[in-house]
Every structure is written in structure tokens, then in C-alpha cells.
Backbone as XML, in Angstrom:
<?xml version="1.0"?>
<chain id="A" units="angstrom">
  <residue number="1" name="UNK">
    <atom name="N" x="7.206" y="24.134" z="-87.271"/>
    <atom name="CA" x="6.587" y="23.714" z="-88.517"/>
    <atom name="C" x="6.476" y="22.185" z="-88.542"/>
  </residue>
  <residue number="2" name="UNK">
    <atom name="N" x="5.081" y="21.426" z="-89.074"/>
    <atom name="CA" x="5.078" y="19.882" z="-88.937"/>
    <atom name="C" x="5.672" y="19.711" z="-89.889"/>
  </residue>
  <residue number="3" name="UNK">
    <atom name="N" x="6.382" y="18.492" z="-90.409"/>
    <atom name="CA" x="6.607" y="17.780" z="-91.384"/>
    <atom name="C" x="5.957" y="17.236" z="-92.229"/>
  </residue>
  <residue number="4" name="UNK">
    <atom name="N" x="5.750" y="16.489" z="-93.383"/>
    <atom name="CA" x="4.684" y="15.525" z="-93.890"/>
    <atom name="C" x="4.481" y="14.695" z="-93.012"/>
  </residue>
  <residue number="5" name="UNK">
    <atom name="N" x="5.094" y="13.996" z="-92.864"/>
    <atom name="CA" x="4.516" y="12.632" z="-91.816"/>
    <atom name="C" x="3.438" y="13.194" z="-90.332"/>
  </residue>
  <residue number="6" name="UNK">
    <atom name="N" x="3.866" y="14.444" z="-90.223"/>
    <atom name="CA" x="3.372" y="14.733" z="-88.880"/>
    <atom name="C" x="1.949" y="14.886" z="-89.537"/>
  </residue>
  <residue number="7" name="UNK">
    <atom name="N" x="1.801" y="16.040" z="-90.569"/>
    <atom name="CA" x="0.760" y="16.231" z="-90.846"/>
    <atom name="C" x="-0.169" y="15.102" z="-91.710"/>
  </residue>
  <residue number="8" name="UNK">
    <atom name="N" x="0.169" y="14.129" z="-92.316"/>
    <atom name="CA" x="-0.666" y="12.678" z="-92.299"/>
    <atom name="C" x="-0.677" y="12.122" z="-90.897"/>
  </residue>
  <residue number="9" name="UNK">
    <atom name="N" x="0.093" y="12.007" z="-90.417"/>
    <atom name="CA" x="-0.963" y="11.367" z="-88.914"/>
    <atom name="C" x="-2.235" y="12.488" z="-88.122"/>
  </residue>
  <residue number="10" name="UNK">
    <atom name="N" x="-1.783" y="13.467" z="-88.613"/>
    <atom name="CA" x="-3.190" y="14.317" z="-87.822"/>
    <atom name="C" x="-4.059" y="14.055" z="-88.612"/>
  </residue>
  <residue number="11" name="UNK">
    <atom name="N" x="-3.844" y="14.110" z="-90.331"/>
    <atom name="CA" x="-5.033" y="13.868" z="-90.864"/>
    <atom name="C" x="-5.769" y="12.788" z="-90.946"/>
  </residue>
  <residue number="12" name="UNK">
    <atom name="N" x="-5.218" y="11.242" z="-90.561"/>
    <atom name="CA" x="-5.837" y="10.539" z="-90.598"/>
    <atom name="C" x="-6.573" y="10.342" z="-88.883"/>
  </residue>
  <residue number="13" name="UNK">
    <atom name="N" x="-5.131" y="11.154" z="-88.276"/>
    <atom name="CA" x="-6.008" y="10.626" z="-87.056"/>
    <atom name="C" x="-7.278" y="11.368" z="-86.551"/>
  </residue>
  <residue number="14" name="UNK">
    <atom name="N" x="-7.153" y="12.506" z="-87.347"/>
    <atom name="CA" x="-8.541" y="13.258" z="-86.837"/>
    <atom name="C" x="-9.834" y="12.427" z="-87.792"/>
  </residue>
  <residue number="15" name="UNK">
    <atom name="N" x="-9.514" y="12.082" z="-88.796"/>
    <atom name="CA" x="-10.225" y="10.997" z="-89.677"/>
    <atom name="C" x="-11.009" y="9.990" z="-88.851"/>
  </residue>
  <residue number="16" name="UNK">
    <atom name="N" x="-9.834" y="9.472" z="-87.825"/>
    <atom name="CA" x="-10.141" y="8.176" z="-87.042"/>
    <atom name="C" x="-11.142" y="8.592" z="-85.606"/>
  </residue>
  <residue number="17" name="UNK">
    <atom name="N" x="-10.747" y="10.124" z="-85.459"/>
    <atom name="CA" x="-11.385" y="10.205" z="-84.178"/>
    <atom name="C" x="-13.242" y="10.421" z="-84.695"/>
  </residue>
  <residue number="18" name="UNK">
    <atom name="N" x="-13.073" y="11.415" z="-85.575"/>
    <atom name="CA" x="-14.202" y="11.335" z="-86.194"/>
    <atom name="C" x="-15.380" y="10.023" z="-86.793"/>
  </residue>
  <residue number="19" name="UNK">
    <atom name="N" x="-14.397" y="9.207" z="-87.276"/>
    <atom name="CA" x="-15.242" y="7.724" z="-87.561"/>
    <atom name="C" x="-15.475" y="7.257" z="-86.269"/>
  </residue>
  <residue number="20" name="UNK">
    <atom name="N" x="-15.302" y="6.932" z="-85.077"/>
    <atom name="CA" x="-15.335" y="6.686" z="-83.960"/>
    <atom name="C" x="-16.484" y="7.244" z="-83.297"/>
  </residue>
  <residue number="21" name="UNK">
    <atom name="N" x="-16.438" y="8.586" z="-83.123"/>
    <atom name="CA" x="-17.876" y="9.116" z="-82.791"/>
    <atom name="C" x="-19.165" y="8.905" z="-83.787"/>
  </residue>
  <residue number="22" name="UNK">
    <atom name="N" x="-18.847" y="8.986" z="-84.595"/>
    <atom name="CA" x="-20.330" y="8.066" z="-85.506"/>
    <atom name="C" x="-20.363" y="7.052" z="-85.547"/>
  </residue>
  <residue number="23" name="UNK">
    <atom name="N" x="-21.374" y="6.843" z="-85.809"/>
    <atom name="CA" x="-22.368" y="5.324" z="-85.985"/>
    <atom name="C" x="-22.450" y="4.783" z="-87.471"/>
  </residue>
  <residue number="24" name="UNK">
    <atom name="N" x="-21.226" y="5.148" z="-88.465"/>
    <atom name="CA" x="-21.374" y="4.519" z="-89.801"/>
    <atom name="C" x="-20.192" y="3.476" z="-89.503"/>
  </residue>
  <residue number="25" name="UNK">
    <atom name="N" x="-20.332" y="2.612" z="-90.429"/>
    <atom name="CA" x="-18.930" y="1.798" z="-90.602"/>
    <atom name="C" x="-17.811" y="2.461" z="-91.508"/>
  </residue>
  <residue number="26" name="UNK">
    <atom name="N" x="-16.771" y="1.749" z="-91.594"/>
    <atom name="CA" x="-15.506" y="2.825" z="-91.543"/>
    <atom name="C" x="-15.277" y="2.692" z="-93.410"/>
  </residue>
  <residue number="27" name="UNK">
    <atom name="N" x="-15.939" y="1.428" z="-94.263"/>
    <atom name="CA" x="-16.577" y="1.756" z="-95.489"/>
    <atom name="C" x="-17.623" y="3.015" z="-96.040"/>
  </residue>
  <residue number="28" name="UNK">
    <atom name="N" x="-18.205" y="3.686" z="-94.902"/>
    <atom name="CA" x="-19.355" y="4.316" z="-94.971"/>
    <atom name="C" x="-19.020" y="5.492" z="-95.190"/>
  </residue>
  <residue number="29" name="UNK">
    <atom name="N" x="-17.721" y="5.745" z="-93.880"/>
    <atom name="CA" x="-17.116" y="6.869" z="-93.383"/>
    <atom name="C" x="-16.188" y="7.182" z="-94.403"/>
  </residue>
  <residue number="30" name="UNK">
    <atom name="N" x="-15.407" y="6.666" z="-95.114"/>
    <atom name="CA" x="-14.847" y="6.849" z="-96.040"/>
    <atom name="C" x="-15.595" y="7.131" z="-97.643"/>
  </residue>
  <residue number="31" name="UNK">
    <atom name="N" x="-16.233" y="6.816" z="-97.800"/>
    <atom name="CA" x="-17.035" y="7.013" z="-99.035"/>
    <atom name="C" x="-17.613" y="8.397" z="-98.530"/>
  </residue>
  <residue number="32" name="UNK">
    <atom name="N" x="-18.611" y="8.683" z="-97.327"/>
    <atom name="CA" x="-18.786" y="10.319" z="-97.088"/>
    <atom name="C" x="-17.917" y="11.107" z="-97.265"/>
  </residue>
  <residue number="33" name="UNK">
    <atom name="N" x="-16.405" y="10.863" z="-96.851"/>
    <atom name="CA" x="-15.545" y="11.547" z="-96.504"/>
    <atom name="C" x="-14.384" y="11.847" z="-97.617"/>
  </residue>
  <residue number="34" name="UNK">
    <atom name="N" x="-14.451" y="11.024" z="-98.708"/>
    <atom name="CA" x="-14.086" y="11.045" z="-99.642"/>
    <atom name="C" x="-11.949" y="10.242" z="-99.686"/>
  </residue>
  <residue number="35" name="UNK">
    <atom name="N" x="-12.190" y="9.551" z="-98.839"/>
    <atom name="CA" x="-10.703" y="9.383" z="-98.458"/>
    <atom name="C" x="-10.931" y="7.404" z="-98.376"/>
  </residue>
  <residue number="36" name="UNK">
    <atom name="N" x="-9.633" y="7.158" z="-98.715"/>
    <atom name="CA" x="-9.035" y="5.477" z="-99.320"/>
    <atom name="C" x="-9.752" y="5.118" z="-97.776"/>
  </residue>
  <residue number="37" name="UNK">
    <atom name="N" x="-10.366" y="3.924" z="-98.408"/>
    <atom name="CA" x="-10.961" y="2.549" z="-97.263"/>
    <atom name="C" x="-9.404" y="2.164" z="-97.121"/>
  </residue>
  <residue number="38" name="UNK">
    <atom name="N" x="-8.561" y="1.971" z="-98.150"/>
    <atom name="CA" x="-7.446" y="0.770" z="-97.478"/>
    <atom name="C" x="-6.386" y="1.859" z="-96.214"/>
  </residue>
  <residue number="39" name="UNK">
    <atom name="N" x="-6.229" y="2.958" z="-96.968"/>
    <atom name="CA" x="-5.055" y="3.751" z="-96.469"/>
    <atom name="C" x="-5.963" y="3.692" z="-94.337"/>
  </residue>
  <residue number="40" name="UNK">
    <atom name="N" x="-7.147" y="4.356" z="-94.707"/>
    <atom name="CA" x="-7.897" y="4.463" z="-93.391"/>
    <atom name="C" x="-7.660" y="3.354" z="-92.743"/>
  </residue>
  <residue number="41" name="UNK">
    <atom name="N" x="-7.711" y="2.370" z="-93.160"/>
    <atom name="CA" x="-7.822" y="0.986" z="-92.061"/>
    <atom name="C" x="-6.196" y="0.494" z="-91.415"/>
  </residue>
  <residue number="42" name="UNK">
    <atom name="N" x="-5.388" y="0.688" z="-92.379"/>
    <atom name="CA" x="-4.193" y="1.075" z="-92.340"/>
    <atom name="C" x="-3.538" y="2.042" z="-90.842"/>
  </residue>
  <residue number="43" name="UNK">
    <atom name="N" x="-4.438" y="3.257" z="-90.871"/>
    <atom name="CA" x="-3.893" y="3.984" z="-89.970"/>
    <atom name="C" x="-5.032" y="3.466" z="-88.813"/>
  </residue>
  <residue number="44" name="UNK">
    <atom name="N" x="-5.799" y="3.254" z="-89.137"/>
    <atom name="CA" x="-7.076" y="2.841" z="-87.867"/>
    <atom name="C" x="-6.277" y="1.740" z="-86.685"/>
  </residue>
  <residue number="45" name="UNK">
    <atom name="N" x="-5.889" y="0.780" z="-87.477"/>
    <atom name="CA" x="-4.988" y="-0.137" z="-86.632"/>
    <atom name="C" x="-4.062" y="0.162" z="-86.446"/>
  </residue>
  <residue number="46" name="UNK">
    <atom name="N" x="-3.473" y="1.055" z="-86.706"/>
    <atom name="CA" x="-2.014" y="1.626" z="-85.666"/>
    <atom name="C" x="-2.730" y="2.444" z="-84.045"/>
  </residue>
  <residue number="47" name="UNK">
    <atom name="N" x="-4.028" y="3.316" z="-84.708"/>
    <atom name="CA" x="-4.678" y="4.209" z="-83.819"/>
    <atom name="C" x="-5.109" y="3.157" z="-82.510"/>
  </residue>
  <residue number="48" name="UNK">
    <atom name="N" x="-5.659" y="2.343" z="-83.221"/>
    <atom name="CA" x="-6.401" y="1.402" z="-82.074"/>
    <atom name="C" x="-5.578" y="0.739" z="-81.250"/>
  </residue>
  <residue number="49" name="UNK">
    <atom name="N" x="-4.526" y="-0.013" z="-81.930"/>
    <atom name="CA" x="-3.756" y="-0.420" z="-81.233"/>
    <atom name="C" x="-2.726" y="0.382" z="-79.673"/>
  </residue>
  <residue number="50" name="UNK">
    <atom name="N" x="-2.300" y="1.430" z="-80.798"/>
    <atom name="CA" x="-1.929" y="2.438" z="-79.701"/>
    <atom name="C" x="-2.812" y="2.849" z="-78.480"/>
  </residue>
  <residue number="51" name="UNK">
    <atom name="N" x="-3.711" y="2.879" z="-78.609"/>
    <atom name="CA" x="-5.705" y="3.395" z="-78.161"/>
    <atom name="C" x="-5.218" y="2.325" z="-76.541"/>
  </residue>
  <residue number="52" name="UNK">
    <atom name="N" x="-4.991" y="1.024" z="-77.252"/>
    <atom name="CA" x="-5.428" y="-0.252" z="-76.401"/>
    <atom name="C" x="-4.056" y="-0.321" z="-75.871"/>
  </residue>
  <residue number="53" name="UNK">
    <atom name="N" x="-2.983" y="-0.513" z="-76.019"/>
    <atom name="CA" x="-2.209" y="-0.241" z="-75.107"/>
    <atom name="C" x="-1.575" y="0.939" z="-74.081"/>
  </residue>
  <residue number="54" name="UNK">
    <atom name="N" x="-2.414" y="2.079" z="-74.326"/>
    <atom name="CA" x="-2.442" y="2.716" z="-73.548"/>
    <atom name="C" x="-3.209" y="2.706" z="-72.126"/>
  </residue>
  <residue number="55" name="UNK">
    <atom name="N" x="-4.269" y="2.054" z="-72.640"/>
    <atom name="CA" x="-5.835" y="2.036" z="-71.741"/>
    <atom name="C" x="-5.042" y="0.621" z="-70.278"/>
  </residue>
  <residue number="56" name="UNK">
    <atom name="N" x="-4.217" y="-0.507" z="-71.158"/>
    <atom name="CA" x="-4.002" y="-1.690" z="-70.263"/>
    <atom name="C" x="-3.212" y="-1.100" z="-69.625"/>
  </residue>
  <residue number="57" name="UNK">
    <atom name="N" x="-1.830" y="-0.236" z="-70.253"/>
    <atom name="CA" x="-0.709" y="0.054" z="-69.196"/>
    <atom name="C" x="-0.852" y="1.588" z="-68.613"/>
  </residue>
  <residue number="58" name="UNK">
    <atom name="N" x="-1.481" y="1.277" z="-67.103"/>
    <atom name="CA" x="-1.804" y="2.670" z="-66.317"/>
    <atom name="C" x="-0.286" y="3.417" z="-65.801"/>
  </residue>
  <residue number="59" name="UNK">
    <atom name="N" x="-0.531" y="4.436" z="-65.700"/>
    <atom name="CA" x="1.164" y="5.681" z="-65.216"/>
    <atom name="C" x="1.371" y="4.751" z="-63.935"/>
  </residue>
  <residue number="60" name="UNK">
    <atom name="N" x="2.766" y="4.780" z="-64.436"/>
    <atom name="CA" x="3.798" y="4.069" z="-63.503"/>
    <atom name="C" x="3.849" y="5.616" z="-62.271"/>
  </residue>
  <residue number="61" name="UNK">
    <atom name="N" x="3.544" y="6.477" z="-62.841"/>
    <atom name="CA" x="3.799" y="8.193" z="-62.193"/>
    <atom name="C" x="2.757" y="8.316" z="-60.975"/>
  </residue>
  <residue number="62" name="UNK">
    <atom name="N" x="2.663" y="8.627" z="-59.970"/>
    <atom name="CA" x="1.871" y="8.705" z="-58.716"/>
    <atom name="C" x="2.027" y="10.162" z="-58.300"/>
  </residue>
  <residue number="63" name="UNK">
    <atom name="N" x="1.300" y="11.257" z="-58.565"/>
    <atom name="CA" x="1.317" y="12.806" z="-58.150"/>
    <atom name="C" x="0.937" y="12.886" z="-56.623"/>
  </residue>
  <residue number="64" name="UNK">
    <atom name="N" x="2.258" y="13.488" z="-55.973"/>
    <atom name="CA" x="2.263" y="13.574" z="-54.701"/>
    <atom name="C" x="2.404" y="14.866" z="-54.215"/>
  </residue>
  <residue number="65" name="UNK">
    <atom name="N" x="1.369" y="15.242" z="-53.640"/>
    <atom name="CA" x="0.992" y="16.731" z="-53.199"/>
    <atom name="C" x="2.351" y="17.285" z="-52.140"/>
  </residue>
  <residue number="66" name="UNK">
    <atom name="N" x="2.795" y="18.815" z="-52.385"/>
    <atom name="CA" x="4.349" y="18.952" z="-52.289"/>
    <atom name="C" x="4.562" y="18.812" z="-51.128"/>
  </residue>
  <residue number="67" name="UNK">
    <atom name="N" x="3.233" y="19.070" z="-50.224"/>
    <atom name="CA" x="3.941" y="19.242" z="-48.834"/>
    <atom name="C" x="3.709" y="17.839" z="-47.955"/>
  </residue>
  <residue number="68" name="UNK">
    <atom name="N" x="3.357" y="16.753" z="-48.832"/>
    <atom name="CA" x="3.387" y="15.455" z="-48.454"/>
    <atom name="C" x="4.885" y="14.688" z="-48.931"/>
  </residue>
  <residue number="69" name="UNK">
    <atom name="N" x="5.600" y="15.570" z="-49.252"/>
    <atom name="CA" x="6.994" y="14.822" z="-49.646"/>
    <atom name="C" x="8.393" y="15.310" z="-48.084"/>
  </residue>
  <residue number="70" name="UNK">
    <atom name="N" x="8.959" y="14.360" z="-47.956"/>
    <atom name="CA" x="9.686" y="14.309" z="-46.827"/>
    <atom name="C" x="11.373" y="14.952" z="-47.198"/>
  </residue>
  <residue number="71" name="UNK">
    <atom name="N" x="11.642" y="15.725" z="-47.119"/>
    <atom name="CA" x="13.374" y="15.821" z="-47.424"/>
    <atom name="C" x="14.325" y="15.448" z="-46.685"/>
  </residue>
  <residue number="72" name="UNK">
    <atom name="N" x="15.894" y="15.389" z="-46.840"/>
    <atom name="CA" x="16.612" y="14.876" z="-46.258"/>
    <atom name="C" x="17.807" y="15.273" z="-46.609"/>
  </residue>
  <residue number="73" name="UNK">
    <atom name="N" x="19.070" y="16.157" z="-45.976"/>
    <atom name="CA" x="19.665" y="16.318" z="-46.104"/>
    <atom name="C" x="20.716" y="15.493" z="-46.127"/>
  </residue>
  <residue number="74" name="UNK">
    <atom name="N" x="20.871" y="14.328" z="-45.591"/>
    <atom name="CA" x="21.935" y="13.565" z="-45.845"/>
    <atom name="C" x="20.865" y="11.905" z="-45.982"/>
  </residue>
  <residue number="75" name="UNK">
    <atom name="N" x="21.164" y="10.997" z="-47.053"/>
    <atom name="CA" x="21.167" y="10.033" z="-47.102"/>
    <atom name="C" x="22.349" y="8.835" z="-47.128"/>
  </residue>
  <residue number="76" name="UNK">
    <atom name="N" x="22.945" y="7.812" z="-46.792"/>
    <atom name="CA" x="23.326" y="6.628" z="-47.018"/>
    <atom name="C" x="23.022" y="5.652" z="-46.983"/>
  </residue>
  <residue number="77" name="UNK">
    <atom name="N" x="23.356" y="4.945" z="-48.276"/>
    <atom name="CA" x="22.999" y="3.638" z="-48.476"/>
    <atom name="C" x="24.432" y="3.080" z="-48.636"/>
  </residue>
  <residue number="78" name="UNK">
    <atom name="N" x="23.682" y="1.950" z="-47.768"/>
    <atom name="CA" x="25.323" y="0.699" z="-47.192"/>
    <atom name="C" x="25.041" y="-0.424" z="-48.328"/>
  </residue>
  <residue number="79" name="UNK">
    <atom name="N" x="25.657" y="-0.860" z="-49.315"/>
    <atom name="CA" x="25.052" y="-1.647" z="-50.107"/>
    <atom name="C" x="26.360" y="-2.445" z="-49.921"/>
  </residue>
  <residue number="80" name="UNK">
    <atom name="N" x="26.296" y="-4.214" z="-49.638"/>
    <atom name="CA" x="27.532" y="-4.931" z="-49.829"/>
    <atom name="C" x="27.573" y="-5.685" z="-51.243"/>
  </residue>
  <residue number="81" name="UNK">
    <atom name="N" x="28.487" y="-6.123" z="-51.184"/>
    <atom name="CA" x="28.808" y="-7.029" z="-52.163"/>
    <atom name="C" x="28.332" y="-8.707" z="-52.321"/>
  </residue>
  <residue number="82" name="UNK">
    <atom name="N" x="27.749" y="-8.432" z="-53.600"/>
    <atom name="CA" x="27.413" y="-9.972" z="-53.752"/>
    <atom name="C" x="27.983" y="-11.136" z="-53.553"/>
  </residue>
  <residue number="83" name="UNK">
    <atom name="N" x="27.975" y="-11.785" z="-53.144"/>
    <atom name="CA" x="29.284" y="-12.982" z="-53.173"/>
    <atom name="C" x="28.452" y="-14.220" z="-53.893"/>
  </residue>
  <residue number="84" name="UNK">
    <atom name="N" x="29.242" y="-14.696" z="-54.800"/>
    <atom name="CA" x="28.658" y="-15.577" z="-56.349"/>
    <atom name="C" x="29.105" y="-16.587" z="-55.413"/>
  </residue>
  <residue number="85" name="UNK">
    <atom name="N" x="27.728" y="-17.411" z="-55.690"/>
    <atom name="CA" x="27.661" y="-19.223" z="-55.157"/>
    <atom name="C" x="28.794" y="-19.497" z="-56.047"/>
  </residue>
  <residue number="86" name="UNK">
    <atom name="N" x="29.960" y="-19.915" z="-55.234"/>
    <atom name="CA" x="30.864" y="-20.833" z="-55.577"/>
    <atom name="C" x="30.826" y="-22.210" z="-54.932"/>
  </residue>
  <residue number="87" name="UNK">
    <atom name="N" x="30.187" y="-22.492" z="-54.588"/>
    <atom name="CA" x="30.031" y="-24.200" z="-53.451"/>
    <atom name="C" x="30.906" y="-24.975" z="-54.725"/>
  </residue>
  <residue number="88" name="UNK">
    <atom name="N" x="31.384" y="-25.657" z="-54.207"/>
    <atom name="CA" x="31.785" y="-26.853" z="-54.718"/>
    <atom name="C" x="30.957" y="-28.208" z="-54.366"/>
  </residue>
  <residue number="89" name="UNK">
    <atom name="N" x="30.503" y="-29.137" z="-55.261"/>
    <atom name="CA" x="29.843" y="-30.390" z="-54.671"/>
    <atom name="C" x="30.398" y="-31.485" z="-55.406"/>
  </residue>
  <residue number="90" name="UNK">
    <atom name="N" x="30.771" y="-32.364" z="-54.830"/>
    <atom name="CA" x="31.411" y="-33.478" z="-54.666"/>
    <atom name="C" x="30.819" y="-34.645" z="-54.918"/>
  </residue>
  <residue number="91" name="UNK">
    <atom name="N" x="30.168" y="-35.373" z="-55.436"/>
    <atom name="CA" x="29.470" y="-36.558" z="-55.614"/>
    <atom name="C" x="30.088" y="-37.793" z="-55.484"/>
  </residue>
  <residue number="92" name="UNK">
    <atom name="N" x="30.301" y="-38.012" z="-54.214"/>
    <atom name="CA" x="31.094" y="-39.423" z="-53.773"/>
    <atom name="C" x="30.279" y="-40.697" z="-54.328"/>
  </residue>
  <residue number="93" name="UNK">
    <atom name="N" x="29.143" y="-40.792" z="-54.031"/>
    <atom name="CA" x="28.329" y="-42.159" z="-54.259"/>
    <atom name="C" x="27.046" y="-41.819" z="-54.804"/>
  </residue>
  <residue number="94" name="UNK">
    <atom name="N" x="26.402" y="-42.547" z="-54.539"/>
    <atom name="CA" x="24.761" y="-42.324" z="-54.984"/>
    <atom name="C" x="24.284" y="-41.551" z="-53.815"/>
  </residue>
  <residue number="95" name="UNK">
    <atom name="N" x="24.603" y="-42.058" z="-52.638"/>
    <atom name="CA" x="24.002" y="-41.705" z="-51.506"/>
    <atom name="C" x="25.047" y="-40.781" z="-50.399"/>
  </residue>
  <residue number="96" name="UNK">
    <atom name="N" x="26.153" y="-40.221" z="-51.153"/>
    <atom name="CA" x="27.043" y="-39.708" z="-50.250"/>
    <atom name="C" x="27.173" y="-38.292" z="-50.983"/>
  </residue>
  <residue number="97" name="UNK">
    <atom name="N" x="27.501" y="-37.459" z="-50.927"/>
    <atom name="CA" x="28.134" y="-35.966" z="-51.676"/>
    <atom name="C" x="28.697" y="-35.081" z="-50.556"/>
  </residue>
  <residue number="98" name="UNK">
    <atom name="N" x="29.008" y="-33.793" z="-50.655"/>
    <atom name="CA" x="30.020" y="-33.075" z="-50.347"/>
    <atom name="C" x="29.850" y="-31.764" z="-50.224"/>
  </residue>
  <residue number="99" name="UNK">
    <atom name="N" x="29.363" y="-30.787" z="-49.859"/>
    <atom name="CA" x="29.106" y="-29.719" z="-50.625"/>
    <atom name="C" x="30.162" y="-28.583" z="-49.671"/>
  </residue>
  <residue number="100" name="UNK">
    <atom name="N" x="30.801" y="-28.068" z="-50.289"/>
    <atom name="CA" x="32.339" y="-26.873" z="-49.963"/>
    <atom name="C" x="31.685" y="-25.687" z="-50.038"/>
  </residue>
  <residue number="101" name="UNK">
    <atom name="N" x="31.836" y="-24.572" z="-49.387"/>
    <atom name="CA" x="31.719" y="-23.236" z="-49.859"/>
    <atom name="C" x="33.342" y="-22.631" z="-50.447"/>
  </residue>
  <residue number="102" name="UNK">
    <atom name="N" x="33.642" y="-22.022" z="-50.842"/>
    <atom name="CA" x="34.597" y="-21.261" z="-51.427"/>
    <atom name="C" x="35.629" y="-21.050" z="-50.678"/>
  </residue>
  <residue number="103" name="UNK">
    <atom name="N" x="34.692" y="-20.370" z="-49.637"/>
    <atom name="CA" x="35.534" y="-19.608" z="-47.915"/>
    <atom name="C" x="36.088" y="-21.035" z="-47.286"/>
  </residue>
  <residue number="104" name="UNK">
    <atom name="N" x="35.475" y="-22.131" z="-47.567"/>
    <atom name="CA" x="35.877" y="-23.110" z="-46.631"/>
    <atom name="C" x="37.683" y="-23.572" z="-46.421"/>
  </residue>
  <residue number="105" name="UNK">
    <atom name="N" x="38.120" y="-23.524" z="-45.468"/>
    <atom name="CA" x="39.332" y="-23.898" z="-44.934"/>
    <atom name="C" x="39.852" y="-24.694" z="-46.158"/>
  </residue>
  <residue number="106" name="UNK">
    <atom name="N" x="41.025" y="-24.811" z="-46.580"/>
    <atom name="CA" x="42.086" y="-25.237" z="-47.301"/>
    <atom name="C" x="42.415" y="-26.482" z="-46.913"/>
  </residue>
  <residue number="107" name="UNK">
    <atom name="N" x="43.270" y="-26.641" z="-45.808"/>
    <atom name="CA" x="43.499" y="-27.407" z="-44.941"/>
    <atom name="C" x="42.486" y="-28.892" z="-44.069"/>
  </residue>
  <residue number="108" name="UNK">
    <atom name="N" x="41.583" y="-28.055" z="-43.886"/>
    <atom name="CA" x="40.395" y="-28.650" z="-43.756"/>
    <atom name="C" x="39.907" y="-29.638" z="-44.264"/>
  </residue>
  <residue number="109" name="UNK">
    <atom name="N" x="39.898" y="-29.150" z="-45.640"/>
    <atom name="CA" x="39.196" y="-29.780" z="-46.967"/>
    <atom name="C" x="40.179" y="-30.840" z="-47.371"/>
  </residue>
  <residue number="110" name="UNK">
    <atom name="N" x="41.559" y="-30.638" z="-47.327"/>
    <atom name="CA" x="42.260" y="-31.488" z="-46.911"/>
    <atom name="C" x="41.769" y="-32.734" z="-46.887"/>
  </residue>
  <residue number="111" name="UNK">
    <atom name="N" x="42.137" y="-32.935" z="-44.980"/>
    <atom name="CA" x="42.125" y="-33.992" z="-44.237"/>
    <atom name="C" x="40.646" y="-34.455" z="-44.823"/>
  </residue>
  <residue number="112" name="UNK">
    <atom name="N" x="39.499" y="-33.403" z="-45.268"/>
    <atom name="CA" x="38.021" y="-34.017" z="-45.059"/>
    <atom name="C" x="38.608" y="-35.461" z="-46.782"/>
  </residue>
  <residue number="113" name="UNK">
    <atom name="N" x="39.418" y="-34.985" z="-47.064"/>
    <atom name="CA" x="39.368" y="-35.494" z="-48.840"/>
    <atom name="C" x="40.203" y="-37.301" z="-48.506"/>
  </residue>
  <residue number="114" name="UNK">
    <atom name="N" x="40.940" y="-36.831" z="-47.370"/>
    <atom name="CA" x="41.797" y="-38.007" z="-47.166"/>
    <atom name="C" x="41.530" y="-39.191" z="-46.284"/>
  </residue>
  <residue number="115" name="UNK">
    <atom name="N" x="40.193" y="-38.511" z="-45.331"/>
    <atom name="CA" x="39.617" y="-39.391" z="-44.700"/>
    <atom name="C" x="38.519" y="-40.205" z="-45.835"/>
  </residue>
  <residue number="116" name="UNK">
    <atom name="N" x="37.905" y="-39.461" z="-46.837"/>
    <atom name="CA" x="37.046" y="-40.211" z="-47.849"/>
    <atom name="C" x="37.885" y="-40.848" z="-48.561"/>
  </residue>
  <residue number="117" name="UNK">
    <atom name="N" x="39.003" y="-40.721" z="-49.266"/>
    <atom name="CA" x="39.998" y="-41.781" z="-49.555"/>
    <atom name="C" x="39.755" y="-43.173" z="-49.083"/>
  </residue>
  <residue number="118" name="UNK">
    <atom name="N" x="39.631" y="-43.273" z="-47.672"/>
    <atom name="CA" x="39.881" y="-44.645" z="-47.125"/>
    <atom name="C" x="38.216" y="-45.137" z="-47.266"/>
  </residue>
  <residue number="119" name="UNK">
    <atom name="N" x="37.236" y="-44.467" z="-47.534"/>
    <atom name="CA" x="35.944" y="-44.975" z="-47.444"/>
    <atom name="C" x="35.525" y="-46.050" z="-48.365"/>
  </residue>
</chain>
């Protein structure tokens, strides 16, 4: 069973499909038809709108005939882990900087810190 709401959108929208195939304006169509210019224009621009974004955004859906589809009893996917830019950068001078990865040696980083000390 429709609801009210269901059954005002059929009625206007069959309203709308109908003004559409004729050649009156939608003042015209309404005065023949005996139904509100405002309420009609009202639902006209929901219709149209809907109309027009349907027409720009084509099916994401691609129908692929059955015996063109491939099966597979076992799949794996190896997916690793992201590893988040941690660099460290260092801005010694105008013309000098530093740049660390995360992983980089401890020790390393060290001596690299103590030799720029003396610079």
C-alpha cells in the first residue's frame, strides 16, 4: 500500500511527465489541468533536477556476460604495512640541514650530532 507522500509524488510526477511531452508552458499546463502553478513548479524542480543528475552521473555497474567472468578458488592478497614519514629534519643553517629517517641508527646519529657541534 503507498503512503501519502508516495502517492503525491506520482501525482505530480506523472503531472510533470505529461507537461514535458507537450508543447504548452507549465502556466498553461496547469490551468488545463486544473492543479497549483506554485505547488507544480515546486515539484518540477525537484523532477528536473533529479532528471539532470542522473543523465551526468553514468552506472558505475558494467554487465559482464557470465561466461566472460574468470573464477578462482583460492586468492591472496599480501598487503604490508604503511610506514608514516617520520624523517626528522634538522635545520643547521640557511644552507646546511639534516634529514633522519626514524629507522636511522641511534648511535650513528650520535657521532653525526657531535661532529656538527664543532662546525
Amino acid at each position: 500500500m503507498m503512503s501519502s507522500m508516495e502517492n503525491k509524488l506520482k501525482f505530480w510526477k506523472n503531472h510533470w511527465q505529461q507537461w514535458k511531452k507537450s508543447s504548452v508552458t507549465q502556466p498553461e499546463y496547469c490551468k488545463l489541468a486544473g492543479i497549483s502553478i506554485h505547488v507544480f513548479r515546486r515539484y518540477s524542480g525537484t523532477f528536473s533536477k533529479h532528471e539532470k543528475r542522473s543523465k551526468k552521473r553514468p552506472s558505475k555497474f558494467i554487465l559482464v556476460p557470465e561466461n566472460k567472468i574468470q573464477t578462482t578458488t583460492k586468492v591472496k592478497i599480501k598487503t604490508e604495512p604503511s610506514i608514516p614519514d617520520t624523517t626528522m629534519k634538522l635545520h643547521l643553517s640557511e644552507k646546511m640541514f639534516l634529514e633522519i629517517p626514524d629507522t636511522f641508527n641511534k648511535e650513528t646519529l650520535l657521532k653525526i650530532l657531535k661532529v656538527v657541534e664543532t662546525v
